[in-house]
C-alpha positions as CSV (number, residue, x, y, z in Angstrom):
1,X,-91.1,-45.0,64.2
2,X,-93.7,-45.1,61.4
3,X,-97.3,-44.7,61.8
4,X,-99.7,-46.3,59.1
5,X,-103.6,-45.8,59.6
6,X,-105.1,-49.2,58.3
7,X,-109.1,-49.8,58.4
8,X,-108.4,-52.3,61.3
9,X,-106.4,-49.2,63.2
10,X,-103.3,-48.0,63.6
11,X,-100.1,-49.9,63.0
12,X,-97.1,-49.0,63.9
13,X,-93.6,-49.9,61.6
14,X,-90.1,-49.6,63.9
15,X,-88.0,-48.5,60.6
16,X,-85.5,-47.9,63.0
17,X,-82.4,-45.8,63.5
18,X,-80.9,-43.8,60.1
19,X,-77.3,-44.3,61.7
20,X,-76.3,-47.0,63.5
21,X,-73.4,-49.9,63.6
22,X,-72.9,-51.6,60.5
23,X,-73.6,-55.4,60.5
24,X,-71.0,-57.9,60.2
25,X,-72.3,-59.0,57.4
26,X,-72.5,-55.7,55.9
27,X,-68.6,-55.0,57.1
28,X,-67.3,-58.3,55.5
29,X,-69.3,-57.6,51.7
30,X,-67.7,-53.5,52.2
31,X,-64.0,-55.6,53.2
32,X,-64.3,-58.3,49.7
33,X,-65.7,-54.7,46.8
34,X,-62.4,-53.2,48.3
35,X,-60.0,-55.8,47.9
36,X,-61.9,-56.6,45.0
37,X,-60.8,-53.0,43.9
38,X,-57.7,-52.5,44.9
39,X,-55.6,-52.8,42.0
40,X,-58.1,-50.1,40.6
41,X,-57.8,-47.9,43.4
42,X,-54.1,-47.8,43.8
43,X,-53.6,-46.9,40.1
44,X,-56.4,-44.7,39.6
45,X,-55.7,-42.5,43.2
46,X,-52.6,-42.8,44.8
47,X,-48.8,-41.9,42.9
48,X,-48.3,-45.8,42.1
49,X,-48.8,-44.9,38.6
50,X,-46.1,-42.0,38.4
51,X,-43.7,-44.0,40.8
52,X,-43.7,-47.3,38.6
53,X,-43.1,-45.6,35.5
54,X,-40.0,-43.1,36.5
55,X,-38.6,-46.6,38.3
56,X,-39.5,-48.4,35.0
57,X,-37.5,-45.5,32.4
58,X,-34.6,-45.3,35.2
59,X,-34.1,-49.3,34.1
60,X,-34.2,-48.5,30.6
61,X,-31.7,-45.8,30.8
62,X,-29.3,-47.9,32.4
63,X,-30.1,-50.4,29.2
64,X,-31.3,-53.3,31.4
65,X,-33.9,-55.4,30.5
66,X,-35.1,-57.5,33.4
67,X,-32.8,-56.2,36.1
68,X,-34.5,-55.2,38.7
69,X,-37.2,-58.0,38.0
70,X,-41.1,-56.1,37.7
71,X,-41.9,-57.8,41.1
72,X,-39.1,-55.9,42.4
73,X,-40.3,-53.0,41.1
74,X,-43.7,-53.2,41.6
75,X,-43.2,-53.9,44.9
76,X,-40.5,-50.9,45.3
77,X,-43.7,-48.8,44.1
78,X,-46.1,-50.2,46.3
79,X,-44.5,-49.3,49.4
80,X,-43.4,-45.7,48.5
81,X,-46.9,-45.3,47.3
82,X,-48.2,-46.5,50.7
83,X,-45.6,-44.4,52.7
84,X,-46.7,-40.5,50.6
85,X,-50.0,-41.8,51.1
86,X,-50.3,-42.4,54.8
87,X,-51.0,-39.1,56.2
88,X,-54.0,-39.1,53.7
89,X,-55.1,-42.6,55.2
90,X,-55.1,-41.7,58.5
91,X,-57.0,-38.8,58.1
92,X,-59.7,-40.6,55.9
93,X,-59.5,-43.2,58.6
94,X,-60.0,-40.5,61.7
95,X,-63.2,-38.6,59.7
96,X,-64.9,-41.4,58.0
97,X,-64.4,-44.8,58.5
98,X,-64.0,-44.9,62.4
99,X,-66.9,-42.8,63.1
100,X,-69.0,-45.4,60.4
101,X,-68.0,-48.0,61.9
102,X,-69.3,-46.9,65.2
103,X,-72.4,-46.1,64.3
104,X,-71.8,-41.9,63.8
105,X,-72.5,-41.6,60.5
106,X,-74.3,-43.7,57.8
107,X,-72.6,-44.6,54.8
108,X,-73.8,-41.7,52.9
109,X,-72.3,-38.9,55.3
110,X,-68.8,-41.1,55.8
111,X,-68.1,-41.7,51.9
112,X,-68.9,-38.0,51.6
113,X,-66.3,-37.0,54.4
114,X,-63.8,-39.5,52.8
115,X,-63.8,-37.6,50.0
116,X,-62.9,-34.2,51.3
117,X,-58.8,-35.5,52.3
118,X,-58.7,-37.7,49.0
119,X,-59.5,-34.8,47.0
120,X,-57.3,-32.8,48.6
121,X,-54.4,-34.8,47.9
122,X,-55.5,-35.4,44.7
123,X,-56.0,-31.7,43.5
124,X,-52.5,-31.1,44.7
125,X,-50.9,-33.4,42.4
126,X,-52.8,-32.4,39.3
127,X,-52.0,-29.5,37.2
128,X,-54.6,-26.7,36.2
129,X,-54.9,-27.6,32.7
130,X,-55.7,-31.1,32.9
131,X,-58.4,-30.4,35.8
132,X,-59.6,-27.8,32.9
133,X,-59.7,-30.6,30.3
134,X,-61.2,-32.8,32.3
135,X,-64.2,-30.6,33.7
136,X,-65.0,-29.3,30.5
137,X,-65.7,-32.7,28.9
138,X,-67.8,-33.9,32.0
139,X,-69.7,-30.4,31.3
140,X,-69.1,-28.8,34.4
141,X,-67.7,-26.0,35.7
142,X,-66.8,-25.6,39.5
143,X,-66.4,-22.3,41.0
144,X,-63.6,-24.2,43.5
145,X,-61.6,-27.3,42.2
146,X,-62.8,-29.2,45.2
147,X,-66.8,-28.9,43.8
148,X,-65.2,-30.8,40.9
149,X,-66.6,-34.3,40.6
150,X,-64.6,-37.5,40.7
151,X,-65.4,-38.5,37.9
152,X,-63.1,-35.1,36.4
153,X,-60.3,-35.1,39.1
154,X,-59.2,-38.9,38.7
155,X,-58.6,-38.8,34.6
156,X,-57.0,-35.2,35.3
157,X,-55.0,-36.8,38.4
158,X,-53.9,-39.4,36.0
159,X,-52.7,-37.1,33.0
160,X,-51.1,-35.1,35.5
161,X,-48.8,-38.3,36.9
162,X,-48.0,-39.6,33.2
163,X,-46.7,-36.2,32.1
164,X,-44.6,-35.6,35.7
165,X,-43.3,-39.2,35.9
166,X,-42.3,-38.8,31.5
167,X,-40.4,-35.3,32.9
168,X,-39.1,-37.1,35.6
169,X,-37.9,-40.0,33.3
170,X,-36.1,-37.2,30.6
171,X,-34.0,-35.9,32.9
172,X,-33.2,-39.0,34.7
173,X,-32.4,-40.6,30.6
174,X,-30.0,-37.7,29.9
175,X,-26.5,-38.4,31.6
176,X,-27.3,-42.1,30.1
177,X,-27.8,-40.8,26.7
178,X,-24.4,-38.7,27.0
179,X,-21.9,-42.0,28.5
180,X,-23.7,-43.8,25.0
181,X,-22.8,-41.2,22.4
182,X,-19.2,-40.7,23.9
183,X,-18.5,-44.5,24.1
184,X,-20.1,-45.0,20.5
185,X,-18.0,-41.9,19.5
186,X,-14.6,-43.6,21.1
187,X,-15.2,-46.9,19.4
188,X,-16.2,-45.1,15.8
189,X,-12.9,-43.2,16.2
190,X,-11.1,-46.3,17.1
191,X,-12.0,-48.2,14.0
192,X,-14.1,-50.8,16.2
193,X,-17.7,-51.1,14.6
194,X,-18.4,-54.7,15.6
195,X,-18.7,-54.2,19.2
196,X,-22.0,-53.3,20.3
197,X,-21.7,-49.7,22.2
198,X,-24.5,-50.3,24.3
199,X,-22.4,-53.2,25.2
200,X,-19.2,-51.5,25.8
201,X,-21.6,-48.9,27.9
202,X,-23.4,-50.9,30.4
203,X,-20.4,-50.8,32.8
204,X,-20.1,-46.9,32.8
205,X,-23.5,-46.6,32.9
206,X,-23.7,-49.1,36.3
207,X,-20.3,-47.6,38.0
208,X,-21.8,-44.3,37.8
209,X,-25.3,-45.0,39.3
210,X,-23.8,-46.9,42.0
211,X,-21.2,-44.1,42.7
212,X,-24.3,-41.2,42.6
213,X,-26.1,-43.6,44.6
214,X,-28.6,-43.7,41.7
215,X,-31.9,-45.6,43.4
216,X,-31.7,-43.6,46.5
217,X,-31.6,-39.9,44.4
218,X,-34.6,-41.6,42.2
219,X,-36.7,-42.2,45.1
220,X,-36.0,-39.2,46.7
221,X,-36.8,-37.4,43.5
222,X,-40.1,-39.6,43.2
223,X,-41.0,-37.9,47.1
224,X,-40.3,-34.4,46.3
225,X,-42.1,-34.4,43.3
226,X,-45.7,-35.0,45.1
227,X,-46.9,-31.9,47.0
């Protein structure tokens, strides 16, 4: 309650309580600004970004073109991304948006107890250096990495996934890079320059990653690599 004194007496305003249940109305505008920005949010803070490009080089290396399709490996992405996130989710879920949405905290108090388990996650994917970049363009300078804003951690999170998922991609481009320069070595010795050697290749290249298993060691290279 409010009280106003007014020359006719006292009137009294009900501003009424600072945490309560959302509206419905509220809840569906909150539902559309996050699908809205969902694309954003899955490239900017979860592994989607690192994932898609490692599964993007590994095509490269084996000299295809549009095989896997992007949808396929989008998709791929997506649900690998979901699945190293989940833990994260669920504990967002369990100290923000549930006690929101029943009225424990206001929106204030549940993005700031969101952010504590995003950061978290975040911080440990993203090397020192980067977080040092960042922070010292924004022109601050946390005593903790946490205190960092998210404004620094999510273009250092970033940095950090192009420069694990371009190692990643290296070694992953290496045995590739060896089967070409023996088979363009054979054919050179053999007098045959007007065959292709990428050409010639392409089998050895697909026996062997079928025979490794070459999609299951990528993805389970892609989930060891997140801490």
């Amino acid at each position: 309650m409010a009280h106003l004194l007014a020359a006719g007496g006292q009137i009294t305003i009900n501003l009424g309580k600072t945490v309560g249940q959302p509206s419905s109305s509220l809840l569906v505008i909150l539902a559309l600004a996050v699908l809205t920005l969902a694309p954003s949010i899955l490239i900017l803070l979860t592994g989607f970004t690192r994932i898609v490009i490692v599964l993007g080089l590994t095509r490269q290396a084996l000299g295809l073109q549009t095989t896997p399709p992007n949808q396929v490996l989008v998709g791929l992405a997506l649900f690998i991304s979901i699945f190293l996130m989940a833990p994260t989710l669920s504990t967002l879920n369990h100290v923000a948006v549930q006690p929101y949405l029943h009225g424990q905290l206001n929106a204030t108090q549940a993005i700031a107890r969101g952010e504590v388990p995003l950061k978290e996650w975040m911080l440990r994917q993203t090397g020192q250096q980067e977080l040092a970049l960042t922070t010292h363009a924004a022109h601050q300078s946390p005593a903790h990495p946490m205190q960092a804003s998210f404004t620094a951690i999510v273009p250092a999170f970033l940095l950090s996934q192009l420069r694990s998922a371009f190692i990643i991609g290296f070694v992953i481009f290496v045995p590739f890079l060896i089967i070409d320069l023996v088979v363009a070595s054979t054919l050179m010795s053999m007098g045959i320059v007007m065959l292709p050697p990428t050409l010639v290749s392409l089998p050895f290249k697909l026996l062997m990653f079928v025979l490794v298993d070459g999609w299951v060691l990528v993805v389970h290279t892609l989930l060891t690599s997140f801490r």
